[in-house]
ZAMARGU-4260 file (C-alpha; in steps of 0.2 Angstrom, whole numbers, plus 5000, padded with zeros to 4 digits):
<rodrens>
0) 5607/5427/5497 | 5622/5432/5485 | 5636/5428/5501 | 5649/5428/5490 | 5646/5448/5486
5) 5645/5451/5505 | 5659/5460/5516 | 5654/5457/5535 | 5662/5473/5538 | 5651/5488/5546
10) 5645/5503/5537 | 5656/5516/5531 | 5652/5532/5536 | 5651/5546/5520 | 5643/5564/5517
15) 5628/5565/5508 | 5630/5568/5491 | 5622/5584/5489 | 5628/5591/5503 | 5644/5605/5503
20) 5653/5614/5513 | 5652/5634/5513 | 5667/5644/5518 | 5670/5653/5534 | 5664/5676/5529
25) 5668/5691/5539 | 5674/5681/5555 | 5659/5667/5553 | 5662/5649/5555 | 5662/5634/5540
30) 5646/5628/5537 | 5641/5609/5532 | 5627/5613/5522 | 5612/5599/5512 | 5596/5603/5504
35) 5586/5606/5520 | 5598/5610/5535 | 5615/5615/5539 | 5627/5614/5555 | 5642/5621/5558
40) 5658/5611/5555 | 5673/5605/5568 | 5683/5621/5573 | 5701/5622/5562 | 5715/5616/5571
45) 5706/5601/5583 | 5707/5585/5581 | 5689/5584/5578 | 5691/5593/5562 | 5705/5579/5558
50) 5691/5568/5558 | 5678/5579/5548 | 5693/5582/5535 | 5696/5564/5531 | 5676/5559/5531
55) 5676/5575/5516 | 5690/5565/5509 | 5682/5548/5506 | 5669/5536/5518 | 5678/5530/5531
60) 5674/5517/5544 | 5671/5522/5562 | 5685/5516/5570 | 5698/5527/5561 | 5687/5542/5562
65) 5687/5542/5581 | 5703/5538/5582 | 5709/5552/5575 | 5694/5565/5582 | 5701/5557/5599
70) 5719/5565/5599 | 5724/5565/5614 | 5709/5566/5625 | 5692/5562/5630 | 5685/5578/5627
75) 5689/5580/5609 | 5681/5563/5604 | 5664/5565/5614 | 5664/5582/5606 | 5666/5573/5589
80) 5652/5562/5593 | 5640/5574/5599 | 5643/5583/5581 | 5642/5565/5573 | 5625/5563/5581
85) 5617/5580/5574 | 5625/5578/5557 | 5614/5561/5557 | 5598/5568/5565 | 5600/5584/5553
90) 5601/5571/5536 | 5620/5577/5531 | 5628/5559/5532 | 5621/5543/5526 | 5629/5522/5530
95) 5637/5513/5515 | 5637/5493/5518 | 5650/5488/5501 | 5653/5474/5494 | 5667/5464/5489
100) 5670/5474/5473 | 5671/5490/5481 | 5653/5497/5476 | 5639/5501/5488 | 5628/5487/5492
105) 5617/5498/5503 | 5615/5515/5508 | 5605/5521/5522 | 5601/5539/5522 | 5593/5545/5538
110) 5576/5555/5534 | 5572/5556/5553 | 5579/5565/5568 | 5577/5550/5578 | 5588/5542/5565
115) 5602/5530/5573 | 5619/5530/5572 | 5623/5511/5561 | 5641/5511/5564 | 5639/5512/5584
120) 5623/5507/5590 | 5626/5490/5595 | 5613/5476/5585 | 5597/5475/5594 | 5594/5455/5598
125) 5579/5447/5588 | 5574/5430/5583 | 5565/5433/5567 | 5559/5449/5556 | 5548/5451/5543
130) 5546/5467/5530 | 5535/5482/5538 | 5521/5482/5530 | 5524/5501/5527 | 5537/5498/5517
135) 5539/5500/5498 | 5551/5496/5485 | 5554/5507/5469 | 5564/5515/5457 | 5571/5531/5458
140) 5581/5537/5443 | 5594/5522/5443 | 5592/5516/5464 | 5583/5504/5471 | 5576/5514/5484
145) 5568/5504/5499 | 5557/5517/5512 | 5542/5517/5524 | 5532/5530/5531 | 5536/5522/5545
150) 5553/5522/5546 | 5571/5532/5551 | 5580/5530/5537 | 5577/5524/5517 | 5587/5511/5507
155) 5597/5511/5491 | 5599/5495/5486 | 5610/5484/5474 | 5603/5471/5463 | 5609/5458/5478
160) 5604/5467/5493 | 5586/5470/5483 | 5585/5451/5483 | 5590/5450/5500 | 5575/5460/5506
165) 5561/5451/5494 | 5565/5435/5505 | 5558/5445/5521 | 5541/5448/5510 | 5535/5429/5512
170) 5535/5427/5530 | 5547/5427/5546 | 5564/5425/5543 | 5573/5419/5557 | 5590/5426/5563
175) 5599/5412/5556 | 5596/5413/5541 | 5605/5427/5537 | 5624/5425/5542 | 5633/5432/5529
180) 5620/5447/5527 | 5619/5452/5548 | 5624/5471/5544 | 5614/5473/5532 | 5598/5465/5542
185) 5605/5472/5556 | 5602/5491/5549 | 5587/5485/5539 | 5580/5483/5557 | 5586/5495/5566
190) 5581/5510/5551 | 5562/5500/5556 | 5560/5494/5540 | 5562/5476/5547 | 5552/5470/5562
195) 5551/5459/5572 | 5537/5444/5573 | 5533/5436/5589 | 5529/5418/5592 | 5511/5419/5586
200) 5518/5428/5570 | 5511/5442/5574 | 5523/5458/5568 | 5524/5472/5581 | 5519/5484/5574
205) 5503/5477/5571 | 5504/5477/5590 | 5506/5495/5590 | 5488/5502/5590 | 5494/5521/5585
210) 5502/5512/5568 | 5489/5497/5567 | 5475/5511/5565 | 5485/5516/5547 | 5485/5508/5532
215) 5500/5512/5520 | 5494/5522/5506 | 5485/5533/5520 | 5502/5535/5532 | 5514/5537/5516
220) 5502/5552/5509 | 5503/5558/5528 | 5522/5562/5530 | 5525/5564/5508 | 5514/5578/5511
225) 5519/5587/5530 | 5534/5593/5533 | 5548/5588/5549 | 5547/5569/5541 | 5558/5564/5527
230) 5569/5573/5516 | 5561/5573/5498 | 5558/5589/5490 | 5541/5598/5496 | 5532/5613/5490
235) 5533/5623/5476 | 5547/5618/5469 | 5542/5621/5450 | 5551/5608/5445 | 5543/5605/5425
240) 5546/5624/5423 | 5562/5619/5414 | 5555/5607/5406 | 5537/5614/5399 | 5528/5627/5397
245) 5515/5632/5412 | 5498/5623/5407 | 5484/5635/5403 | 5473/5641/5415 | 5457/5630/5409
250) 5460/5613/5404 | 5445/5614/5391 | 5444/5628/5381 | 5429/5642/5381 | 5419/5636/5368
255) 5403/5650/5361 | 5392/5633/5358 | 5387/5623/5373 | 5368/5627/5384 | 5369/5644/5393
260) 5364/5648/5410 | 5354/5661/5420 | 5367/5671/5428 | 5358/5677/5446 | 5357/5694/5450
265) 5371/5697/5464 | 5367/5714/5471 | 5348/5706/5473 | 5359/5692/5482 | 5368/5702/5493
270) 5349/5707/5501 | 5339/5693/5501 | 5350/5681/5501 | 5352/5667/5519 | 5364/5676/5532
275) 5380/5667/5533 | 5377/5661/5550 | 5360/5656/5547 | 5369/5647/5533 | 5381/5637/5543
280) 5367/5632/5556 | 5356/5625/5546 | 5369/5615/5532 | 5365/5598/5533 | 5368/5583/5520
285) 5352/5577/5513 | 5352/5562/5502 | 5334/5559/5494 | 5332/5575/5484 | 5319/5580/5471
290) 5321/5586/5454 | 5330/5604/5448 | 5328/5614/5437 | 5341/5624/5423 | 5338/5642/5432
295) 5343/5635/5450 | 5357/5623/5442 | 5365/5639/5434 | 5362/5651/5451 | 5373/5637/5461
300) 5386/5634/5448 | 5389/5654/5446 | 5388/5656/5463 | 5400/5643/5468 | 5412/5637/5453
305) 5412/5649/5440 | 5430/5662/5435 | 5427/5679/5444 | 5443/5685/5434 | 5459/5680/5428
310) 5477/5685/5434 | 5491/5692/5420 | 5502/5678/5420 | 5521/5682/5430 | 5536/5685/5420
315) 5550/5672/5420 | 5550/5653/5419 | 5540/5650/5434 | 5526/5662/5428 | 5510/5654/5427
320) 5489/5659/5423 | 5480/5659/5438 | 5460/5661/5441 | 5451/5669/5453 | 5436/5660/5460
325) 5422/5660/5474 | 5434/5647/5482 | 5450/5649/5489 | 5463/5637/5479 | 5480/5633/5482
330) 5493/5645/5474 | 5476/5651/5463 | 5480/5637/5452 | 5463/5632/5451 | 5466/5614/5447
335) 5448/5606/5448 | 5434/5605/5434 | 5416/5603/5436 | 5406/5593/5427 | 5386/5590/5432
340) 5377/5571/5428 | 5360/5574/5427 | 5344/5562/5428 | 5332/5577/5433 | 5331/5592/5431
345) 5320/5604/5423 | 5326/5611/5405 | 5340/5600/5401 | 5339/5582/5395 | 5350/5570/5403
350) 5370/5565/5403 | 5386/5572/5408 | 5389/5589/5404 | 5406/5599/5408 | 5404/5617/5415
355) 5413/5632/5406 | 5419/5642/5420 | 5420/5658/5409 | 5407/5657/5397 | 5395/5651/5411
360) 5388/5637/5401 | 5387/5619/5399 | 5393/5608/5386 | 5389/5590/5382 | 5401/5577/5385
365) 5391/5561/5384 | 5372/5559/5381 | 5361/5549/5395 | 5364/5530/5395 | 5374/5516/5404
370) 5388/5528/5407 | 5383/5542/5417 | 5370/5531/5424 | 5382/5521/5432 | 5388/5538/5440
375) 5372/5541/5445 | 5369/5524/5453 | 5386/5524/5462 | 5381/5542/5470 | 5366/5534/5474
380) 5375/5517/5484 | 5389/5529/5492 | 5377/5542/5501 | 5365/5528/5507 | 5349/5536/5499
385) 5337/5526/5490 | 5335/5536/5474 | 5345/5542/5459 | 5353/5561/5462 | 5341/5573/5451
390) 5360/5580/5448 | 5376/5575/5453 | 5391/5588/5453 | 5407/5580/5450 | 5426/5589/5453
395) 5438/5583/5441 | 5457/5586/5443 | 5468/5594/5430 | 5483/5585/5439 | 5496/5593/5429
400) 5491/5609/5434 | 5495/5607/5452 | 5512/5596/5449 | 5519/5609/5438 | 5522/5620/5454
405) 5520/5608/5469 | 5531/5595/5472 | 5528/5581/5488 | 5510/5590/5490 | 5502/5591/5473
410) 5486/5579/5478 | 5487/5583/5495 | 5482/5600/5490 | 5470/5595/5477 | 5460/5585/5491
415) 5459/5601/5503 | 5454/5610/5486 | 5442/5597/5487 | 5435/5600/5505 | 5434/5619/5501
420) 5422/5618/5487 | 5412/5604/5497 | 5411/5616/5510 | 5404/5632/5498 | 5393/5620/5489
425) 5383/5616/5504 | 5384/5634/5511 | 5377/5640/5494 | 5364/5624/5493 | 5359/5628/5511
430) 5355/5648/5507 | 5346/5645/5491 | 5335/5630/5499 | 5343/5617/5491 | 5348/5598/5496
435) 5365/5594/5495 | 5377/5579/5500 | 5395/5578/5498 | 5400/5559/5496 | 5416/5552/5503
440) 5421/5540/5489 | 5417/5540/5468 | 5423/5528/5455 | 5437/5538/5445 | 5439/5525/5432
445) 5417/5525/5427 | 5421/5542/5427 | 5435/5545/5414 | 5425/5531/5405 | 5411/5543/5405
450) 5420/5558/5403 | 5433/5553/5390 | 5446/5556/5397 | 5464/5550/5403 | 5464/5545/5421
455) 5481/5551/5424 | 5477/5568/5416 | 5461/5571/5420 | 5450/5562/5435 | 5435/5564/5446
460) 5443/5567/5466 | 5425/5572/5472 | 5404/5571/5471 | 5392/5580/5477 | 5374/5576/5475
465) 5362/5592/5471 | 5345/5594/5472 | 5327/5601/5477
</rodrens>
């Protein structure tokens, strides 16, 4: 386990790299400040500033930074540590194991408030550990970043701490094992990225029914895309707008060629059409439908999908085109593209058409055949019916619209995007008498085989099936 780059030392205690100190204005005290929080620093003239000074100075082990926020009481040092305490919950200082040579062999960076303090706590007892199973390795720039969902703090690794934590991937490793990497385990542990295994092997977590009820991908998403966990940047960040243009408004062109549809007439709508609450009470997912035809296909795509209007575009870099819709979309970035499979309907043949939002039309992508029925058949399998969809509606995802801006919470907001169209599709299926069927699962690959596109550009995130 590369001893010979170990120091069995504890963790140094450092400042955050991003974070900074402001300056006392108009009678206001110094502030310690990081990307997401900020608390007031040790009062000039105590010895508990001593201690802050020399930790802005250089990472400093422990032992010397309570000796001198000690001075020559109690008082000072418990208010040191109380301030110590916060700075870790807030995310302002991090724990730097080194190595021999003098560089970092880990960092641990607290992402939680519940975070504890590594050069202080005392090592909890354990006879062996394995990896979470919430945890994940990756690169991040030119770190070997170690994290969990899960988990307190995250990781940067070394090349020979990395290695040390592959060797907890295949199985228990008992406490013996690791001598000359204790601190490092040690905090591994204690951050919750290790865990224990009992003598069945059973890891407990896995004991644990509030996390053995989540599966990793589902939990990660979860707290990437929240806020109050972690401290990765979240929300509209722009953070391409510096380095590309915004992307335009409609992934796909409008194009004068394609099959148009009967527009509806919406003052007729706005008196005949279902009440809204009749609407609600009577929405139901039906899954064997009968055939369509291309007036009713056009009504339910005009009245649910199509560009009401567009917005001038905002000066400045972080100016981008948004659209104006039936359906609420996040920041109006109107992210998602409709395309319709058919295998009956009434005046148009079959295949995979993609809808023109502004022209109101349809244009041929792929003629029927073993593509799109593939589609068809997997709509079919996911809903349960017993027959093919006369039509299936699929919501494609124009992902670099929504990353440009959002940063942490892109596909989380193009899934919600995804439920508020689900949920106007059947309200508008319900009022004109149609069957519908949202489905819970689709095969974006089949799809971007289908539709010719690049699955990291463009991909189907939802299905509906449509019909009479």
């Amino acid at each position: 386990m590369n001893a010979e780059v170990r120091v069995n030392a504890p963790p140094l205690l450092a400042l955050r790299g991003e974070v900074f100190v402001t300056s006392a204005e108009q009678g206001g005290s110094s502030v310690l400040a990081g990307a997401r929080s900020a608390i007031p620093v040790p009062q000039p003239g105590t010895p508990e500033r001593r201690a802050f000074e020399r930790l802005c100075a250089a990472p400093t082990d422990t032992a010397t930074l309570d000796a001198l926020a000690a001075g020559d009481g109690s008082f000072p040092l418990a208010r040191w540590l109380l301030w110590i305490k916060l700075a870790i919950a807030r995310g302002l200082v991090e724990f730097r194991l080194m190595a021999a040579d003098g560089s970092p062999l880990a960092v641990f960076i607290p992402v939680h408030a519940d975070a504890p303090d590594l050069a202080r706590t005392p090592q909890e007892p354990w006879a062996r550990v394995r990896l979470s199973r919430f945890a994940h390795l990756a690169r991040q720039g030119d770190a070997l970043v170690l994290e969990s969902p899960a988990a307190t703090m995250r990781v940067e690794l070394s090349a020979g701490a990395g290695a040390t934590v592959l060797a907890f991937t295949h199985g228990a490793v008992a406490h013996g094992d690791v001598e000359d990497d204790g601190h490092l385990v040690a905090g591994l542990f204690a951050a919750g990225l290790l865990v224990g295994v009992d003598e069945d092997d059973t890891a407990s977590e896995d004991r644990d029914p509030a996390l053995a009820q989540w599966e990793p991908h589902d939990l990660q998403l979860h707290v990437r895309s929240r806020g109050g966990l972690g401290d990765q940047p979240r929300g509209g960040t722009f953070r391409f707008a510096d380095v590309r243009p915004a992307p335009p408004a409609l992934r796909h062109p409008t194009l004068p060629t394609g099959i148009p549809l009967p527009r509806p007439e919406l003052d007729r709508l706005v008196v005949d059409d279902m009440p809204l609450a009749r609407a609600m009470e009577e929405r139901a997912s039906r899954r064997d439908l009968g055939p369509l035809d291309l007036t009713r296909v056009g009504a339910f795509l005009f009245r649910t999908v199509r560009v009401r209007r567009g917005f001038p575009t905002d000066a400045g870099p972080r100016g981008y085109p948004r659209l104006d819709r039936p359906h609420a979309a996040a920041g109006g970035v109107s992210a998602l593209v409709t395309y319709v499979a058919v295998s009956a309907c009434e005046g148009l043949d079959g295949g995979l058409y993609r809808y023109d939002p502004v022209g109101h039309r349809l244009q041929l992508v792929t003629p029927a055949g073993p593509l799109v029925t593939v589609l068809l058949e997997q709509a079919r399998d996911a809903s349960g019916g017993e027959t093919i969809p006369p039509v299936l509606v699929l919501l494609a995802a124009d992902f670099g619209r929504l990353s440009w801006k959002y940063e942490g919470i892109a596909y989380a907001l193009l899934l919600k995007d995804v439920g508020v169209v689900y949920q106007s599709m059947q309200l508008v299926a319900t009022a004109m008498g149609l069957g519908s069927c949202p489905l819970g699962g689709g095969d974006s690959e089949a799809f971007a085989r289908a539709a010719g596109t690049d699955p990291f550009e463009e991909a189907s995130v939802g299905e509906l099936m449509l019909g009479s």
